[in-house]
C-alpha positions as CSV (number, residue, x, y, z in Angstrom):
1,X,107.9,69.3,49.8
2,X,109.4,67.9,52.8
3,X,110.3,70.1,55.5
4,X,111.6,70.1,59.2
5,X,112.7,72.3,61.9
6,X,115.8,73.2,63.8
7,X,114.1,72.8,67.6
8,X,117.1,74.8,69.2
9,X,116.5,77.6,66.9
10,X,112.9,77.4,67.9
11,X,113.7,78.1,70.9
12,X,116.3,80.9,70.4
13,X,113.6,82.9,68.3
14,X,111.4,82.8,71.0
15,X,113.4,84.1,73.4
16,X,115.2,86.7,71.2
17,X,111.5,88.0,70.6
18,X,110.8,87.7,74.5
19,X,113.6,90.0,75.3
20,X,113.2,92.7,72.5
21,X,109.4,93.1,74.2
22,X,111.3,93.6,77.1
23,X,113.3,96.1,76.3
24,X,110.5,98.4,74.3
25,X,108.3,97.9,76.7
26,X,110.2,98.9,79.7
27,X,111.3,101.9,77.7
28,X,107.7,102.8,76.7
29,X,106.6,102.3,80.0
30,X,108.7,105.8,80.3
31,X,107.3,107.8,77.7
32,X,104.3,109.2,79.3
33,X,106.5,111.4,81.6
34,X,108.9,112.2,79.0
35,X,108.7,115.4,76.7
36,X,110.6,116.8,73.5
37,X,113.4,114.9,72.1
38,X,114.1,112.9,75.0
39,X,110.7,111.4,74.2
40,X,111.8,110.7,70.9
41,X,114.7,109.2,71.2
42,X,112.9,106.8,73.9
43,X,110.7,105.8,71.5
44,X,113.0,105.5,69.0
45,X,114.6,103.4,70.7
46,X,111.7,101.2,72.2
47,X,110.5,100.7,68.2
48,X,114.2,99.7,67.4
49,X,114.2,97.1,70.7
50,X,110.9,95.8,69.1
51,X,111.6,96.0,65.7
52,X,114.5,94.3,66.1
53,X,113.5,91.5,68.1
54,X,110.7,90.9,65.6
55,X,112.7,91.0,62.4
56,X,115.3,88.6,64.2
57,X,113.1,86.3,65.4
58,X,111.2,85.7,62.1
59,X,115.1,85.2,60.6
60,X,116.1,82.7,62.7
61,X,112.6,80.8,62.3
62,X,113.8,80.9,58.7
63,X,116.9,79.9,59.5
64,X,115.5,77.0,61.7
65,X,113.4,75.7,58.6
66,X,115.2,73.4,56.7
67,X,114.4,72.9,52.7
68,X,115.6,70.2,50.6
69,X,116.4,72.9,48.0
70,X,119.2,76.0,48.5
71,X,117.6,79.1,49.7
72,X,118.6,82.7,49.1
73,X,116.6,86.0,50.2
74,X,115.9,89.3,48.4
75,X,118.2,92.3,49.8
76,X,115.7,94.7,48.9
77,X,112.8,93.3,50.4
78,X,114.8,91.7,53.6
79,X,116.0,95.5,54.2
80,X,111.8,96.6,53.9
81,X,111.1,94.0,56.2
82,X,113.2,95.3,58.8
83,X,112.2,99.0,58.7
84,X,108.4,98.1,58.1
85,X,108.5,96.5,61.8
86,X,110.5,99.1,63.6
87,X,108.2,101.8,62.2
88,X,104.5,99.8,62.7
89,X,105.2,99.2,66.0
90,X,106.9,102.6,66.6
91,X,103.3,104.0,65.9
92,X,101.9,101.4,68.1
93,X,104.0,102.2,71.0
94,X,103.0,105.5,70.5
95,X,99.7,105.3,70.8
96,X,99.4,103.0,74.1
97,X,102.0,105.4,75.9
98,X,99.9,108.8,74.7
99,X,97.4,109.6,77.6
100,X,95.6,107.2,80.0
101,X,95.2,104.0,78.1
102,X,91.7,104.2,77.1
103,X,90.2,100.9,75.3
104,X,89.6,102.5,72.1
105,X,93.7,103.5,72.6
106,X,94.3,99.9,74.0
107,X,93.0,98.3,70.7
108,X,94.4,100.8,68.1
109,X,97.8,100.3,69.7
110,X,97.1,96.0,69.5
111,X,96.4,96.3,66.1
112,X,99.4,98.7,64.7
113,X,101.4,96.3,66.8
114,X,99.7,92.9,65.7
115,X,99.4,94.3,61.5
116,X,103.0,95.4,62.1
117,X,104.2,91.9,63.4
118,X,102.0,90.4,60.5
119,X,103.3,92.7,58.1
120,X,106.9,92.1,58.7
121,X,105.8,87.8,57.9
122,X,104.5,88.7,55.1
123,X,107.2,90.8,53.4
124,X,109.9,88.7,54.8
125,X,108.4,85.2,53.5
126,X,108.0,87.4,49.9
127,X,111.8,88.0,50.1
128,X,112.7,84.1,49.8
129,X,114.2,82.9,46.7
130,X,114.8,79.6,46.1
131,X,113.4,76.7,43.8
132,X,109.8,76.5,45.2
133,X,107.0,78.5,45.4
134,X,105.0,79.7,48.6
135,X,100.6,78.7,48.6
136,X,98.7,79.9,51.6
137,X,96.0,79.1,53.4
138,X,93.5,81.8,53.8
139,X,92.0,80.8,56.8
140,X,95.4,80.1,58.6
141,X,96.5,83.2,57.5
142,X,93.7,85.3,58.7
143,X,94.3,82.9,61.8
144,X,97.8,84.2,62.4
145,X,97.0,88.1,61.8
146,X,94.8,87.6,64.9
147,X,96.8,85.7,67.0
148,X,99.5,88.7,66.7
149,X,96.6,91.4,67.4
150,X,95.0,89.9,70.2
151,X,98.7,88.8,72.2
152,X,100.4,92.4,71.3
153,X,96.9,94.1,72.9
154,X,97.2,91.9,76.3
155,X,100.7,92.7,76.5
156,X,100.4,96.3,75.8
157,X,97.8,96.1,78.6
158,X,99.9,94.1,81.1
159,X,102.5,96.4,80.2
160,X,101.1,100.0,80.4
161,X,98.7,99.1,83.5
162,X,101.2,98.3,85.9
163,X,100.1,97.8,89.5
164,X,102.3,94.5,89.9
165,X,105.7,94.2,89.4
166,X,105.5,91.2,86.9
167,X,103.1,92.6,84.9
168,X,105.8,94.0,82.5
169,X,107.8,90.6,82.2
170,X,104.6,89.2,81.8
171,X,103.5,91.6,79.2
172,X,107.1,90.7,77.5
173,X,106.7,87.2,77.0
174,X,103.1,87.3,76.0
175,X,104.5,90.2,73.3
176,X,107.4,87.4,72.7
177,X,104.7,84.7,72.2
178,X,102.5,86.9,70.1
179,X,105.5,87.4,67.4
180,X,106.2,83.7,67.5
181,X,102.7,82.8,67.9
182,X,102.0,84.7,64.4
183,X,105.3,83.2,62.8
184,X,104.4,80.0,63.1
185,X,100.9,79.9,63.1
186,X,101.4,81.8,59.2
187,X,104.1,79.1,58.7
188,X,101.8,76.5,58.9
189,X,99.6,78.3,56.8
190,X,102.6,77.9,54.0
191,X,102.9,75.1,51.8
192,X,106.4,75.0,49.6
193,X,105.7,73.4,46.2
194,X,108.6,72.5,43.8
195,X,108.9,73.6,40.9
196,X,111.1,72.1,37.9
197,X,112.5,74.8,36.3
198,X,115.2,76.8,38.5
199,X,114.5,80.6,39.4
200,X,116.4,82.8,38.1
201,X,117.6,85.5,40.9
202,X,117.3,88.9,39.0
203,X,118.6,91.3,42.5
204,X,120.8,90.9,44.9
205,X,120.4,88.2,47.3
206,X,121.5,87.2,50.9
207,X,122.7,83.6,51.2
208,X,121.9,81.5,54.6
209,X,125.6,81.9,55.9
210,X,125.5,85.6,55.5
211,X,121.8,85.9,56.3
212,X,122.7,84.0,59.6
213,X,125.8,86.7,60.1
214,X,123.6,89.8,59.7
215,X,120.6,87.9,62.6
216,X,123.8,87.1,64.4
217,X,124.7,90.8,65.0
218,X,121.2,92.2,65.5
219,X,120.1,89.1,68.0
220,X,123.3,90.5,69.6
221,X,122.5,94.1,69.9
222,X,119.2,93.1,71.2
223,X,120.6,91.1,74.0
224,X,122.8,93.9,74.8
225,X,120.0,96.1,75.2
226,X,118.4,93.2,77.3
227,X,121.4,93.7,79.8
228,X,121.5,97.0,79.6
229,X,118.3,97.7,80.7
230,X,118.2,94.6,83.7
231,X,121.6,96.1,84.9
232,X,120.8,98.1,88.3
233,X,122.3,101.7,88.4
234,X,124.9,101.6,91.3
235,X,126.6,104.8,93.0
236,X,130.3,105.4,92.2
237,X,132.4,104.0,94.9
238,X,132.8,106.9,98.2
239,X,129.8,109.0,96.9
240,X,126.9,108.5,99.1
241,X,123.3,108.3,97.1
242,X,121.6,111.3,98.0
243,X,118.2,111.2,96.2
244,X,117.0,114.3,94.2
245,X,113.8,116.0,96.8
246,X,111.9,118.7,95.1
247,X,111.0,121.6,97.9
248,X,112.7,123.1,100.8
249,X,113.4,119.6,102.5
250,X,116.7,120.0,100.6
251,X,117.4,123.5,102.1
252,X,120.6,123.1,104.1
253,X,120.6,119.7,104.2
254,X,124.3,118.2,104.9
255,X,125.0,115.7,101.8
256,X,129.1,115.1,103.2
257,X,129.7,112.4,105.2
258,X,130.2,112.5,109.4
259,X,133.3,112.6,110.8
260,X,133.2,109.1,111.8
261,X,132.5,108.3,108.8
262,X,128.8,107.2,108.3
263,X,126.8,109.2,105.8
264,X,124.0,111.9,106.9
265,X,120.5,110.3,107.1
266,X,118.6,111.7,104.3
267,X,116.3,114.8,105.1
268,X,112.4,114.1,106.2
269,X,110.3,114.7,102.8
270,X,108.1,117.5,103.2
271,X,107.1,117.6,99.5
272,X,107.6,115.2,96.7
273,X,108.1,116.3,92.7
274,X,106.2,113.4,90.7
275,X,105.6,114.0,86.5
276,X,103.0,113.2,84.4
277,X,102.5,114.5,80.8
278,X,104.8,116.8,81.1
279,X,103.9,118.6,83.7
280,X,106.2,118.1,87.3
281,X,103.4,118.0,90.8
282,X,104.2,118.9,93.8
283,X,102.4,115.6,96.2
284,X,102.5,116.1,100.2
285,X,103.2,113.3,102.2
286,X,99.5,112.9,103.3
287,X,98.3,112.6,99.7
288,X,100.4,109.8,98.6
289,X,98.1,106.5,98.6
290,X,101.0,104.1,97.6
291,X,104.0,103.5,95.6
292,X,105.4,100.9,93.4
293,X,108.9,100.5,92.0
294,X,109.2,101.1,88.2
295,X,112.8,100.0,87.3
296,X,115.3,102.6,88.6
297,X,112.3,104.6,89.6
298,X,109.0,104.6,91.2
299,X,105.5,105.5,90.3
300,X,103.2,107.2,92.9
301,X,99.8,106.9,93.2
302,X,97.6,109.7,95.1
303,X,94.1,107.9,95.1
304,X,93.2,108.9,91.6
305,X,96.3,109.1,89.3
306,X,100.0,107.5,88.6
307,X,103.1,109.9,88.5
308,X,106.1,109.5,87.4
309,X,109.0,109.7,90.4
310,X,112.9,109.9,89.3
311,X,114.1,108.5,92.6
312,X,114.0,104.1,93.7
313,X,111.5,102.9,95.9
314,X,114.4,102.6,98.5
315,X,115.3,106.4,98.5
316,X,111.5,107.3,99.4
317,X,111.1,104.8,102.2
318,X,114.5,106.5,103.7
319,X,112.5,110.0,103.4
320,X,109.3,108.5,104.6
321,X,107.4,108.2,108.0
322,X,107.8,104.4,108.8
323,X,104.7,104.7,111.0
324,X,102.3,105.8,108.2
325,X,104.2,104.1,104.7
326,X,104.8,100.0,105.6
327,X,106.9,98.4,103.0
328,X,104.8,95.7,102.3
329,X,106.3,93.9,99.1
330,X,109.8,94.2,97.5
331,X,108.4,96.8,94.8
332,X,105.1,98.7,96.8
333,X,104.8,100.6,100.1
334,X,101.9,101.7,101.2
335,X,100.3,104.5,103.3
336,X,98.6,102.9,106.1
337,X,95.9,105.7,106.9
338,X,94.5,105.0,103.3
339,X,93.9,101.2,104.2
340,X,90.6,100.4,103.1
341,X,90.9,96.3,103.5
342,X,93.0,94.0,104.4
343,X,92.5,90.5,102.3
344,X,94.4,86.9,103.2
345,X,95.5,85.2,99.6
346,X,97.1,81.9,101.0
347,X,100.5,83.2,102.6
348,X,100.1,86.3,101.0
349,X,97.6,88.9,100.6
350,X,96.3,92.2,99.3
351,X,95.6,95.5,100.9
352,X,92.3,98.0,99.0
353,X,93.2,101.2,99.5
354,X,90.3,104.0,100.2
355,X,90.0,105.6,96.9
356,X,87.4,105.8,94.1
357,X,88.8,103.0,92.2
358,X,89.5,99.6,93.4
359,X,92.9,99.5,93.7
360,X,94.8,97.0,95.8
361,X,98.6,96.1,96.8
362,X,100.1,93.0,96.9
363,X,101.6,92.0,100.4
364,X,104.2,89.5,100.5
365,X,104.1,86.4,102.6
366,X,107.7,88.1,104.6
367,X,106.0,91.5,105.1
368,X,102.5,90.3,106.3
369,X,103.3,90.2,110.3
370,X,104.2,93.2,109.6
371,X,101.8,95.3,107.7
372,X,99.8,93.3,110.3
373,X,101.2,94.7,113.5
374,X,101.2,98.0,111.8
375,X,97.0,97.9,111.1
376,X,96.4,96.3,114.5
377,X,95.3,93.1,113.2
């Protein structure tokens, strides 16, 4: 049987998919430093994103195949579909964002995520009802469960190591190219054969038009959540942004505005109140090795471990001594004292800091002179 492909729909499921990874995995990214029912409604949320953007990416693939016979899908098994993929990859969401991301927690978490990407094919393609019937490849099928286990564990990787600030787009598009990857690599696996007498439907069915309606409203929710989630938090007009400073650098610190009219300069940080599972640190100044922007909020590293920090990269360089932390990319500053190295990449380069693992900062080409001047180099 003859079929072809809608290339602009192509392209839309891809991207769809791309931006529900997005969303769940800047959510996720979240959950280690969340407790209780705020936890679970994060999650919730970030297996929703996910789930989502899987189901409605397979859909509109389905949509983008063209048949020379009508097709109809089961309501039943579409509606399975859907909740199969929100709660697969819940559990594998779960798993990578629970504790440091060991290997062993690494690869369980790729392969809920990559049998939950599969599984949602699989029951999907069993919900189609028209006047053909569905052979598969065995090899190509085995092919596609792997491509979706081996992308969704690199981006859970890119995603839940972050030391770069593009690791978590990049660990969203690979996730978006792992769902795609497997849909198409299983729909090649698929061969439609004809058959001559028509089958009857014996449950209730979705036709394309209204199967196109229902992808319609989730691809738009997903979106939404897209936005939501790129859209940058801004102060109400007239309130100055006072960040929230755990300790007694708050003590009597005047947040009103002078008399002609310039807001107070923030207080000098004496202490900083980071998270991590659960628990809420108290880091001196002197311990804090460097610091990288995590959405609206920052993650701070102290030589050994990554916390959790509610206030922006911006509000901490206010608080900070400019002479020891160097702003030395849009999303990291670093602590100076704890320079270990100083490496050239082209017109960039990376700074090792002196800790027991190797871990280095990127330095943008616009902040090298500085950073530079600052190390005496």
């Amino acid at each position: 049987m003859l079929i072809t492909y809608d290339p602009a729909l192509i392209a839309l499921s891809i991207l769809v998919a791309i931006q529900g990874g997005y969303v769940s995995l800047q959510l996720a990214c979240r959950l280690p430093h969340l407790q209780g029912v705020r936890r679970k409604g994060i999650l919730a949320t970030a297996a929703i994103a996910l789930g989502g953007g899987i189901w409605a990416m397979h859909f509109i693939g389905m949509l983008a195949l063209e048949l020379p016979v009508a097709v109809n899908y089961d309501v039943l098994l579409t509606l399975v579909s859907f909740l199969v993929s929100i709660l697969v990859t819940g559990v594998g969401l779960y798993i990578a964002s629970y504790g440091r991301l060991t290997r062993v927690r690494l690869f369980s978490a790729g392969l809920f995520m990559g049998l939950g990407i599969s599984t949602m094919h699989y029951v999907g393609m069993a919900a189609v009802r028209a006047n053909c019937v569905i052979d598969y490849s065995p090899p190509l099928v085995a092919l596609s469960v792997a491509v979706g286990v081996a992308a969704a564990t690199l981006a859970l990787w890119l995603a839940f190591t972050p030391r770069i600030g593009w690791r978590t787009m990049a660990g969203a598009v690979i996730m978006g190219l792992a769902i795609s990857g497997m849909h198409y690599t299983a729909m090649a696996a698929a061969t439609f054969l004809p058959v001559e007498v028509l089958i009857a439907l014996s449950a209730p069915a979705l036709s394309q038009p209204l199967l196109a309606i229902v992808v319609a409203v989730v691809t738009f929710l997903i979106s939404g959540f897209f936005l939501l989630v790129l859209l940058p938090e801004r102060p109400q007009a007239g309130q100055p942004t006072t960040p929230a400073v755990a300790g007694p650098a708050l003590a009597g610190a005047d947040e009103r505005a002078t008399k002609d009219g310039t807001a107070a300069m923030p207080p000098a940080l004496e202490r900083l109140a980071v998270e991590k599972n659960g628990r809420t640190i108290f880091l001196q100044p002197q311990q804090i090795f460097a610091i990288k922007a995590e959405a609206h909020y920052s993650r701070v590293f102290d030589g050994r471990d990554d916390y959790f920090c509610s206030q922006s990269l911006s509000a901490l360089q206010s608080q900070l001594d400019p002479q020891v932390f160097v702003r030395v990319h849009r999303s990291h500053i670093v602590n100076i004292q704890r320079a270990r190295a100083f490496e050239k990449e082209r017109a960039q380069g990376l700074i090792h800091l002196d800790c027991e693992s190797d871990h280095s900062v990127p330095v943008s080409r616009k902040n090298l002179p500085k950073l530079r001047a600052a190390l005496g180099i």
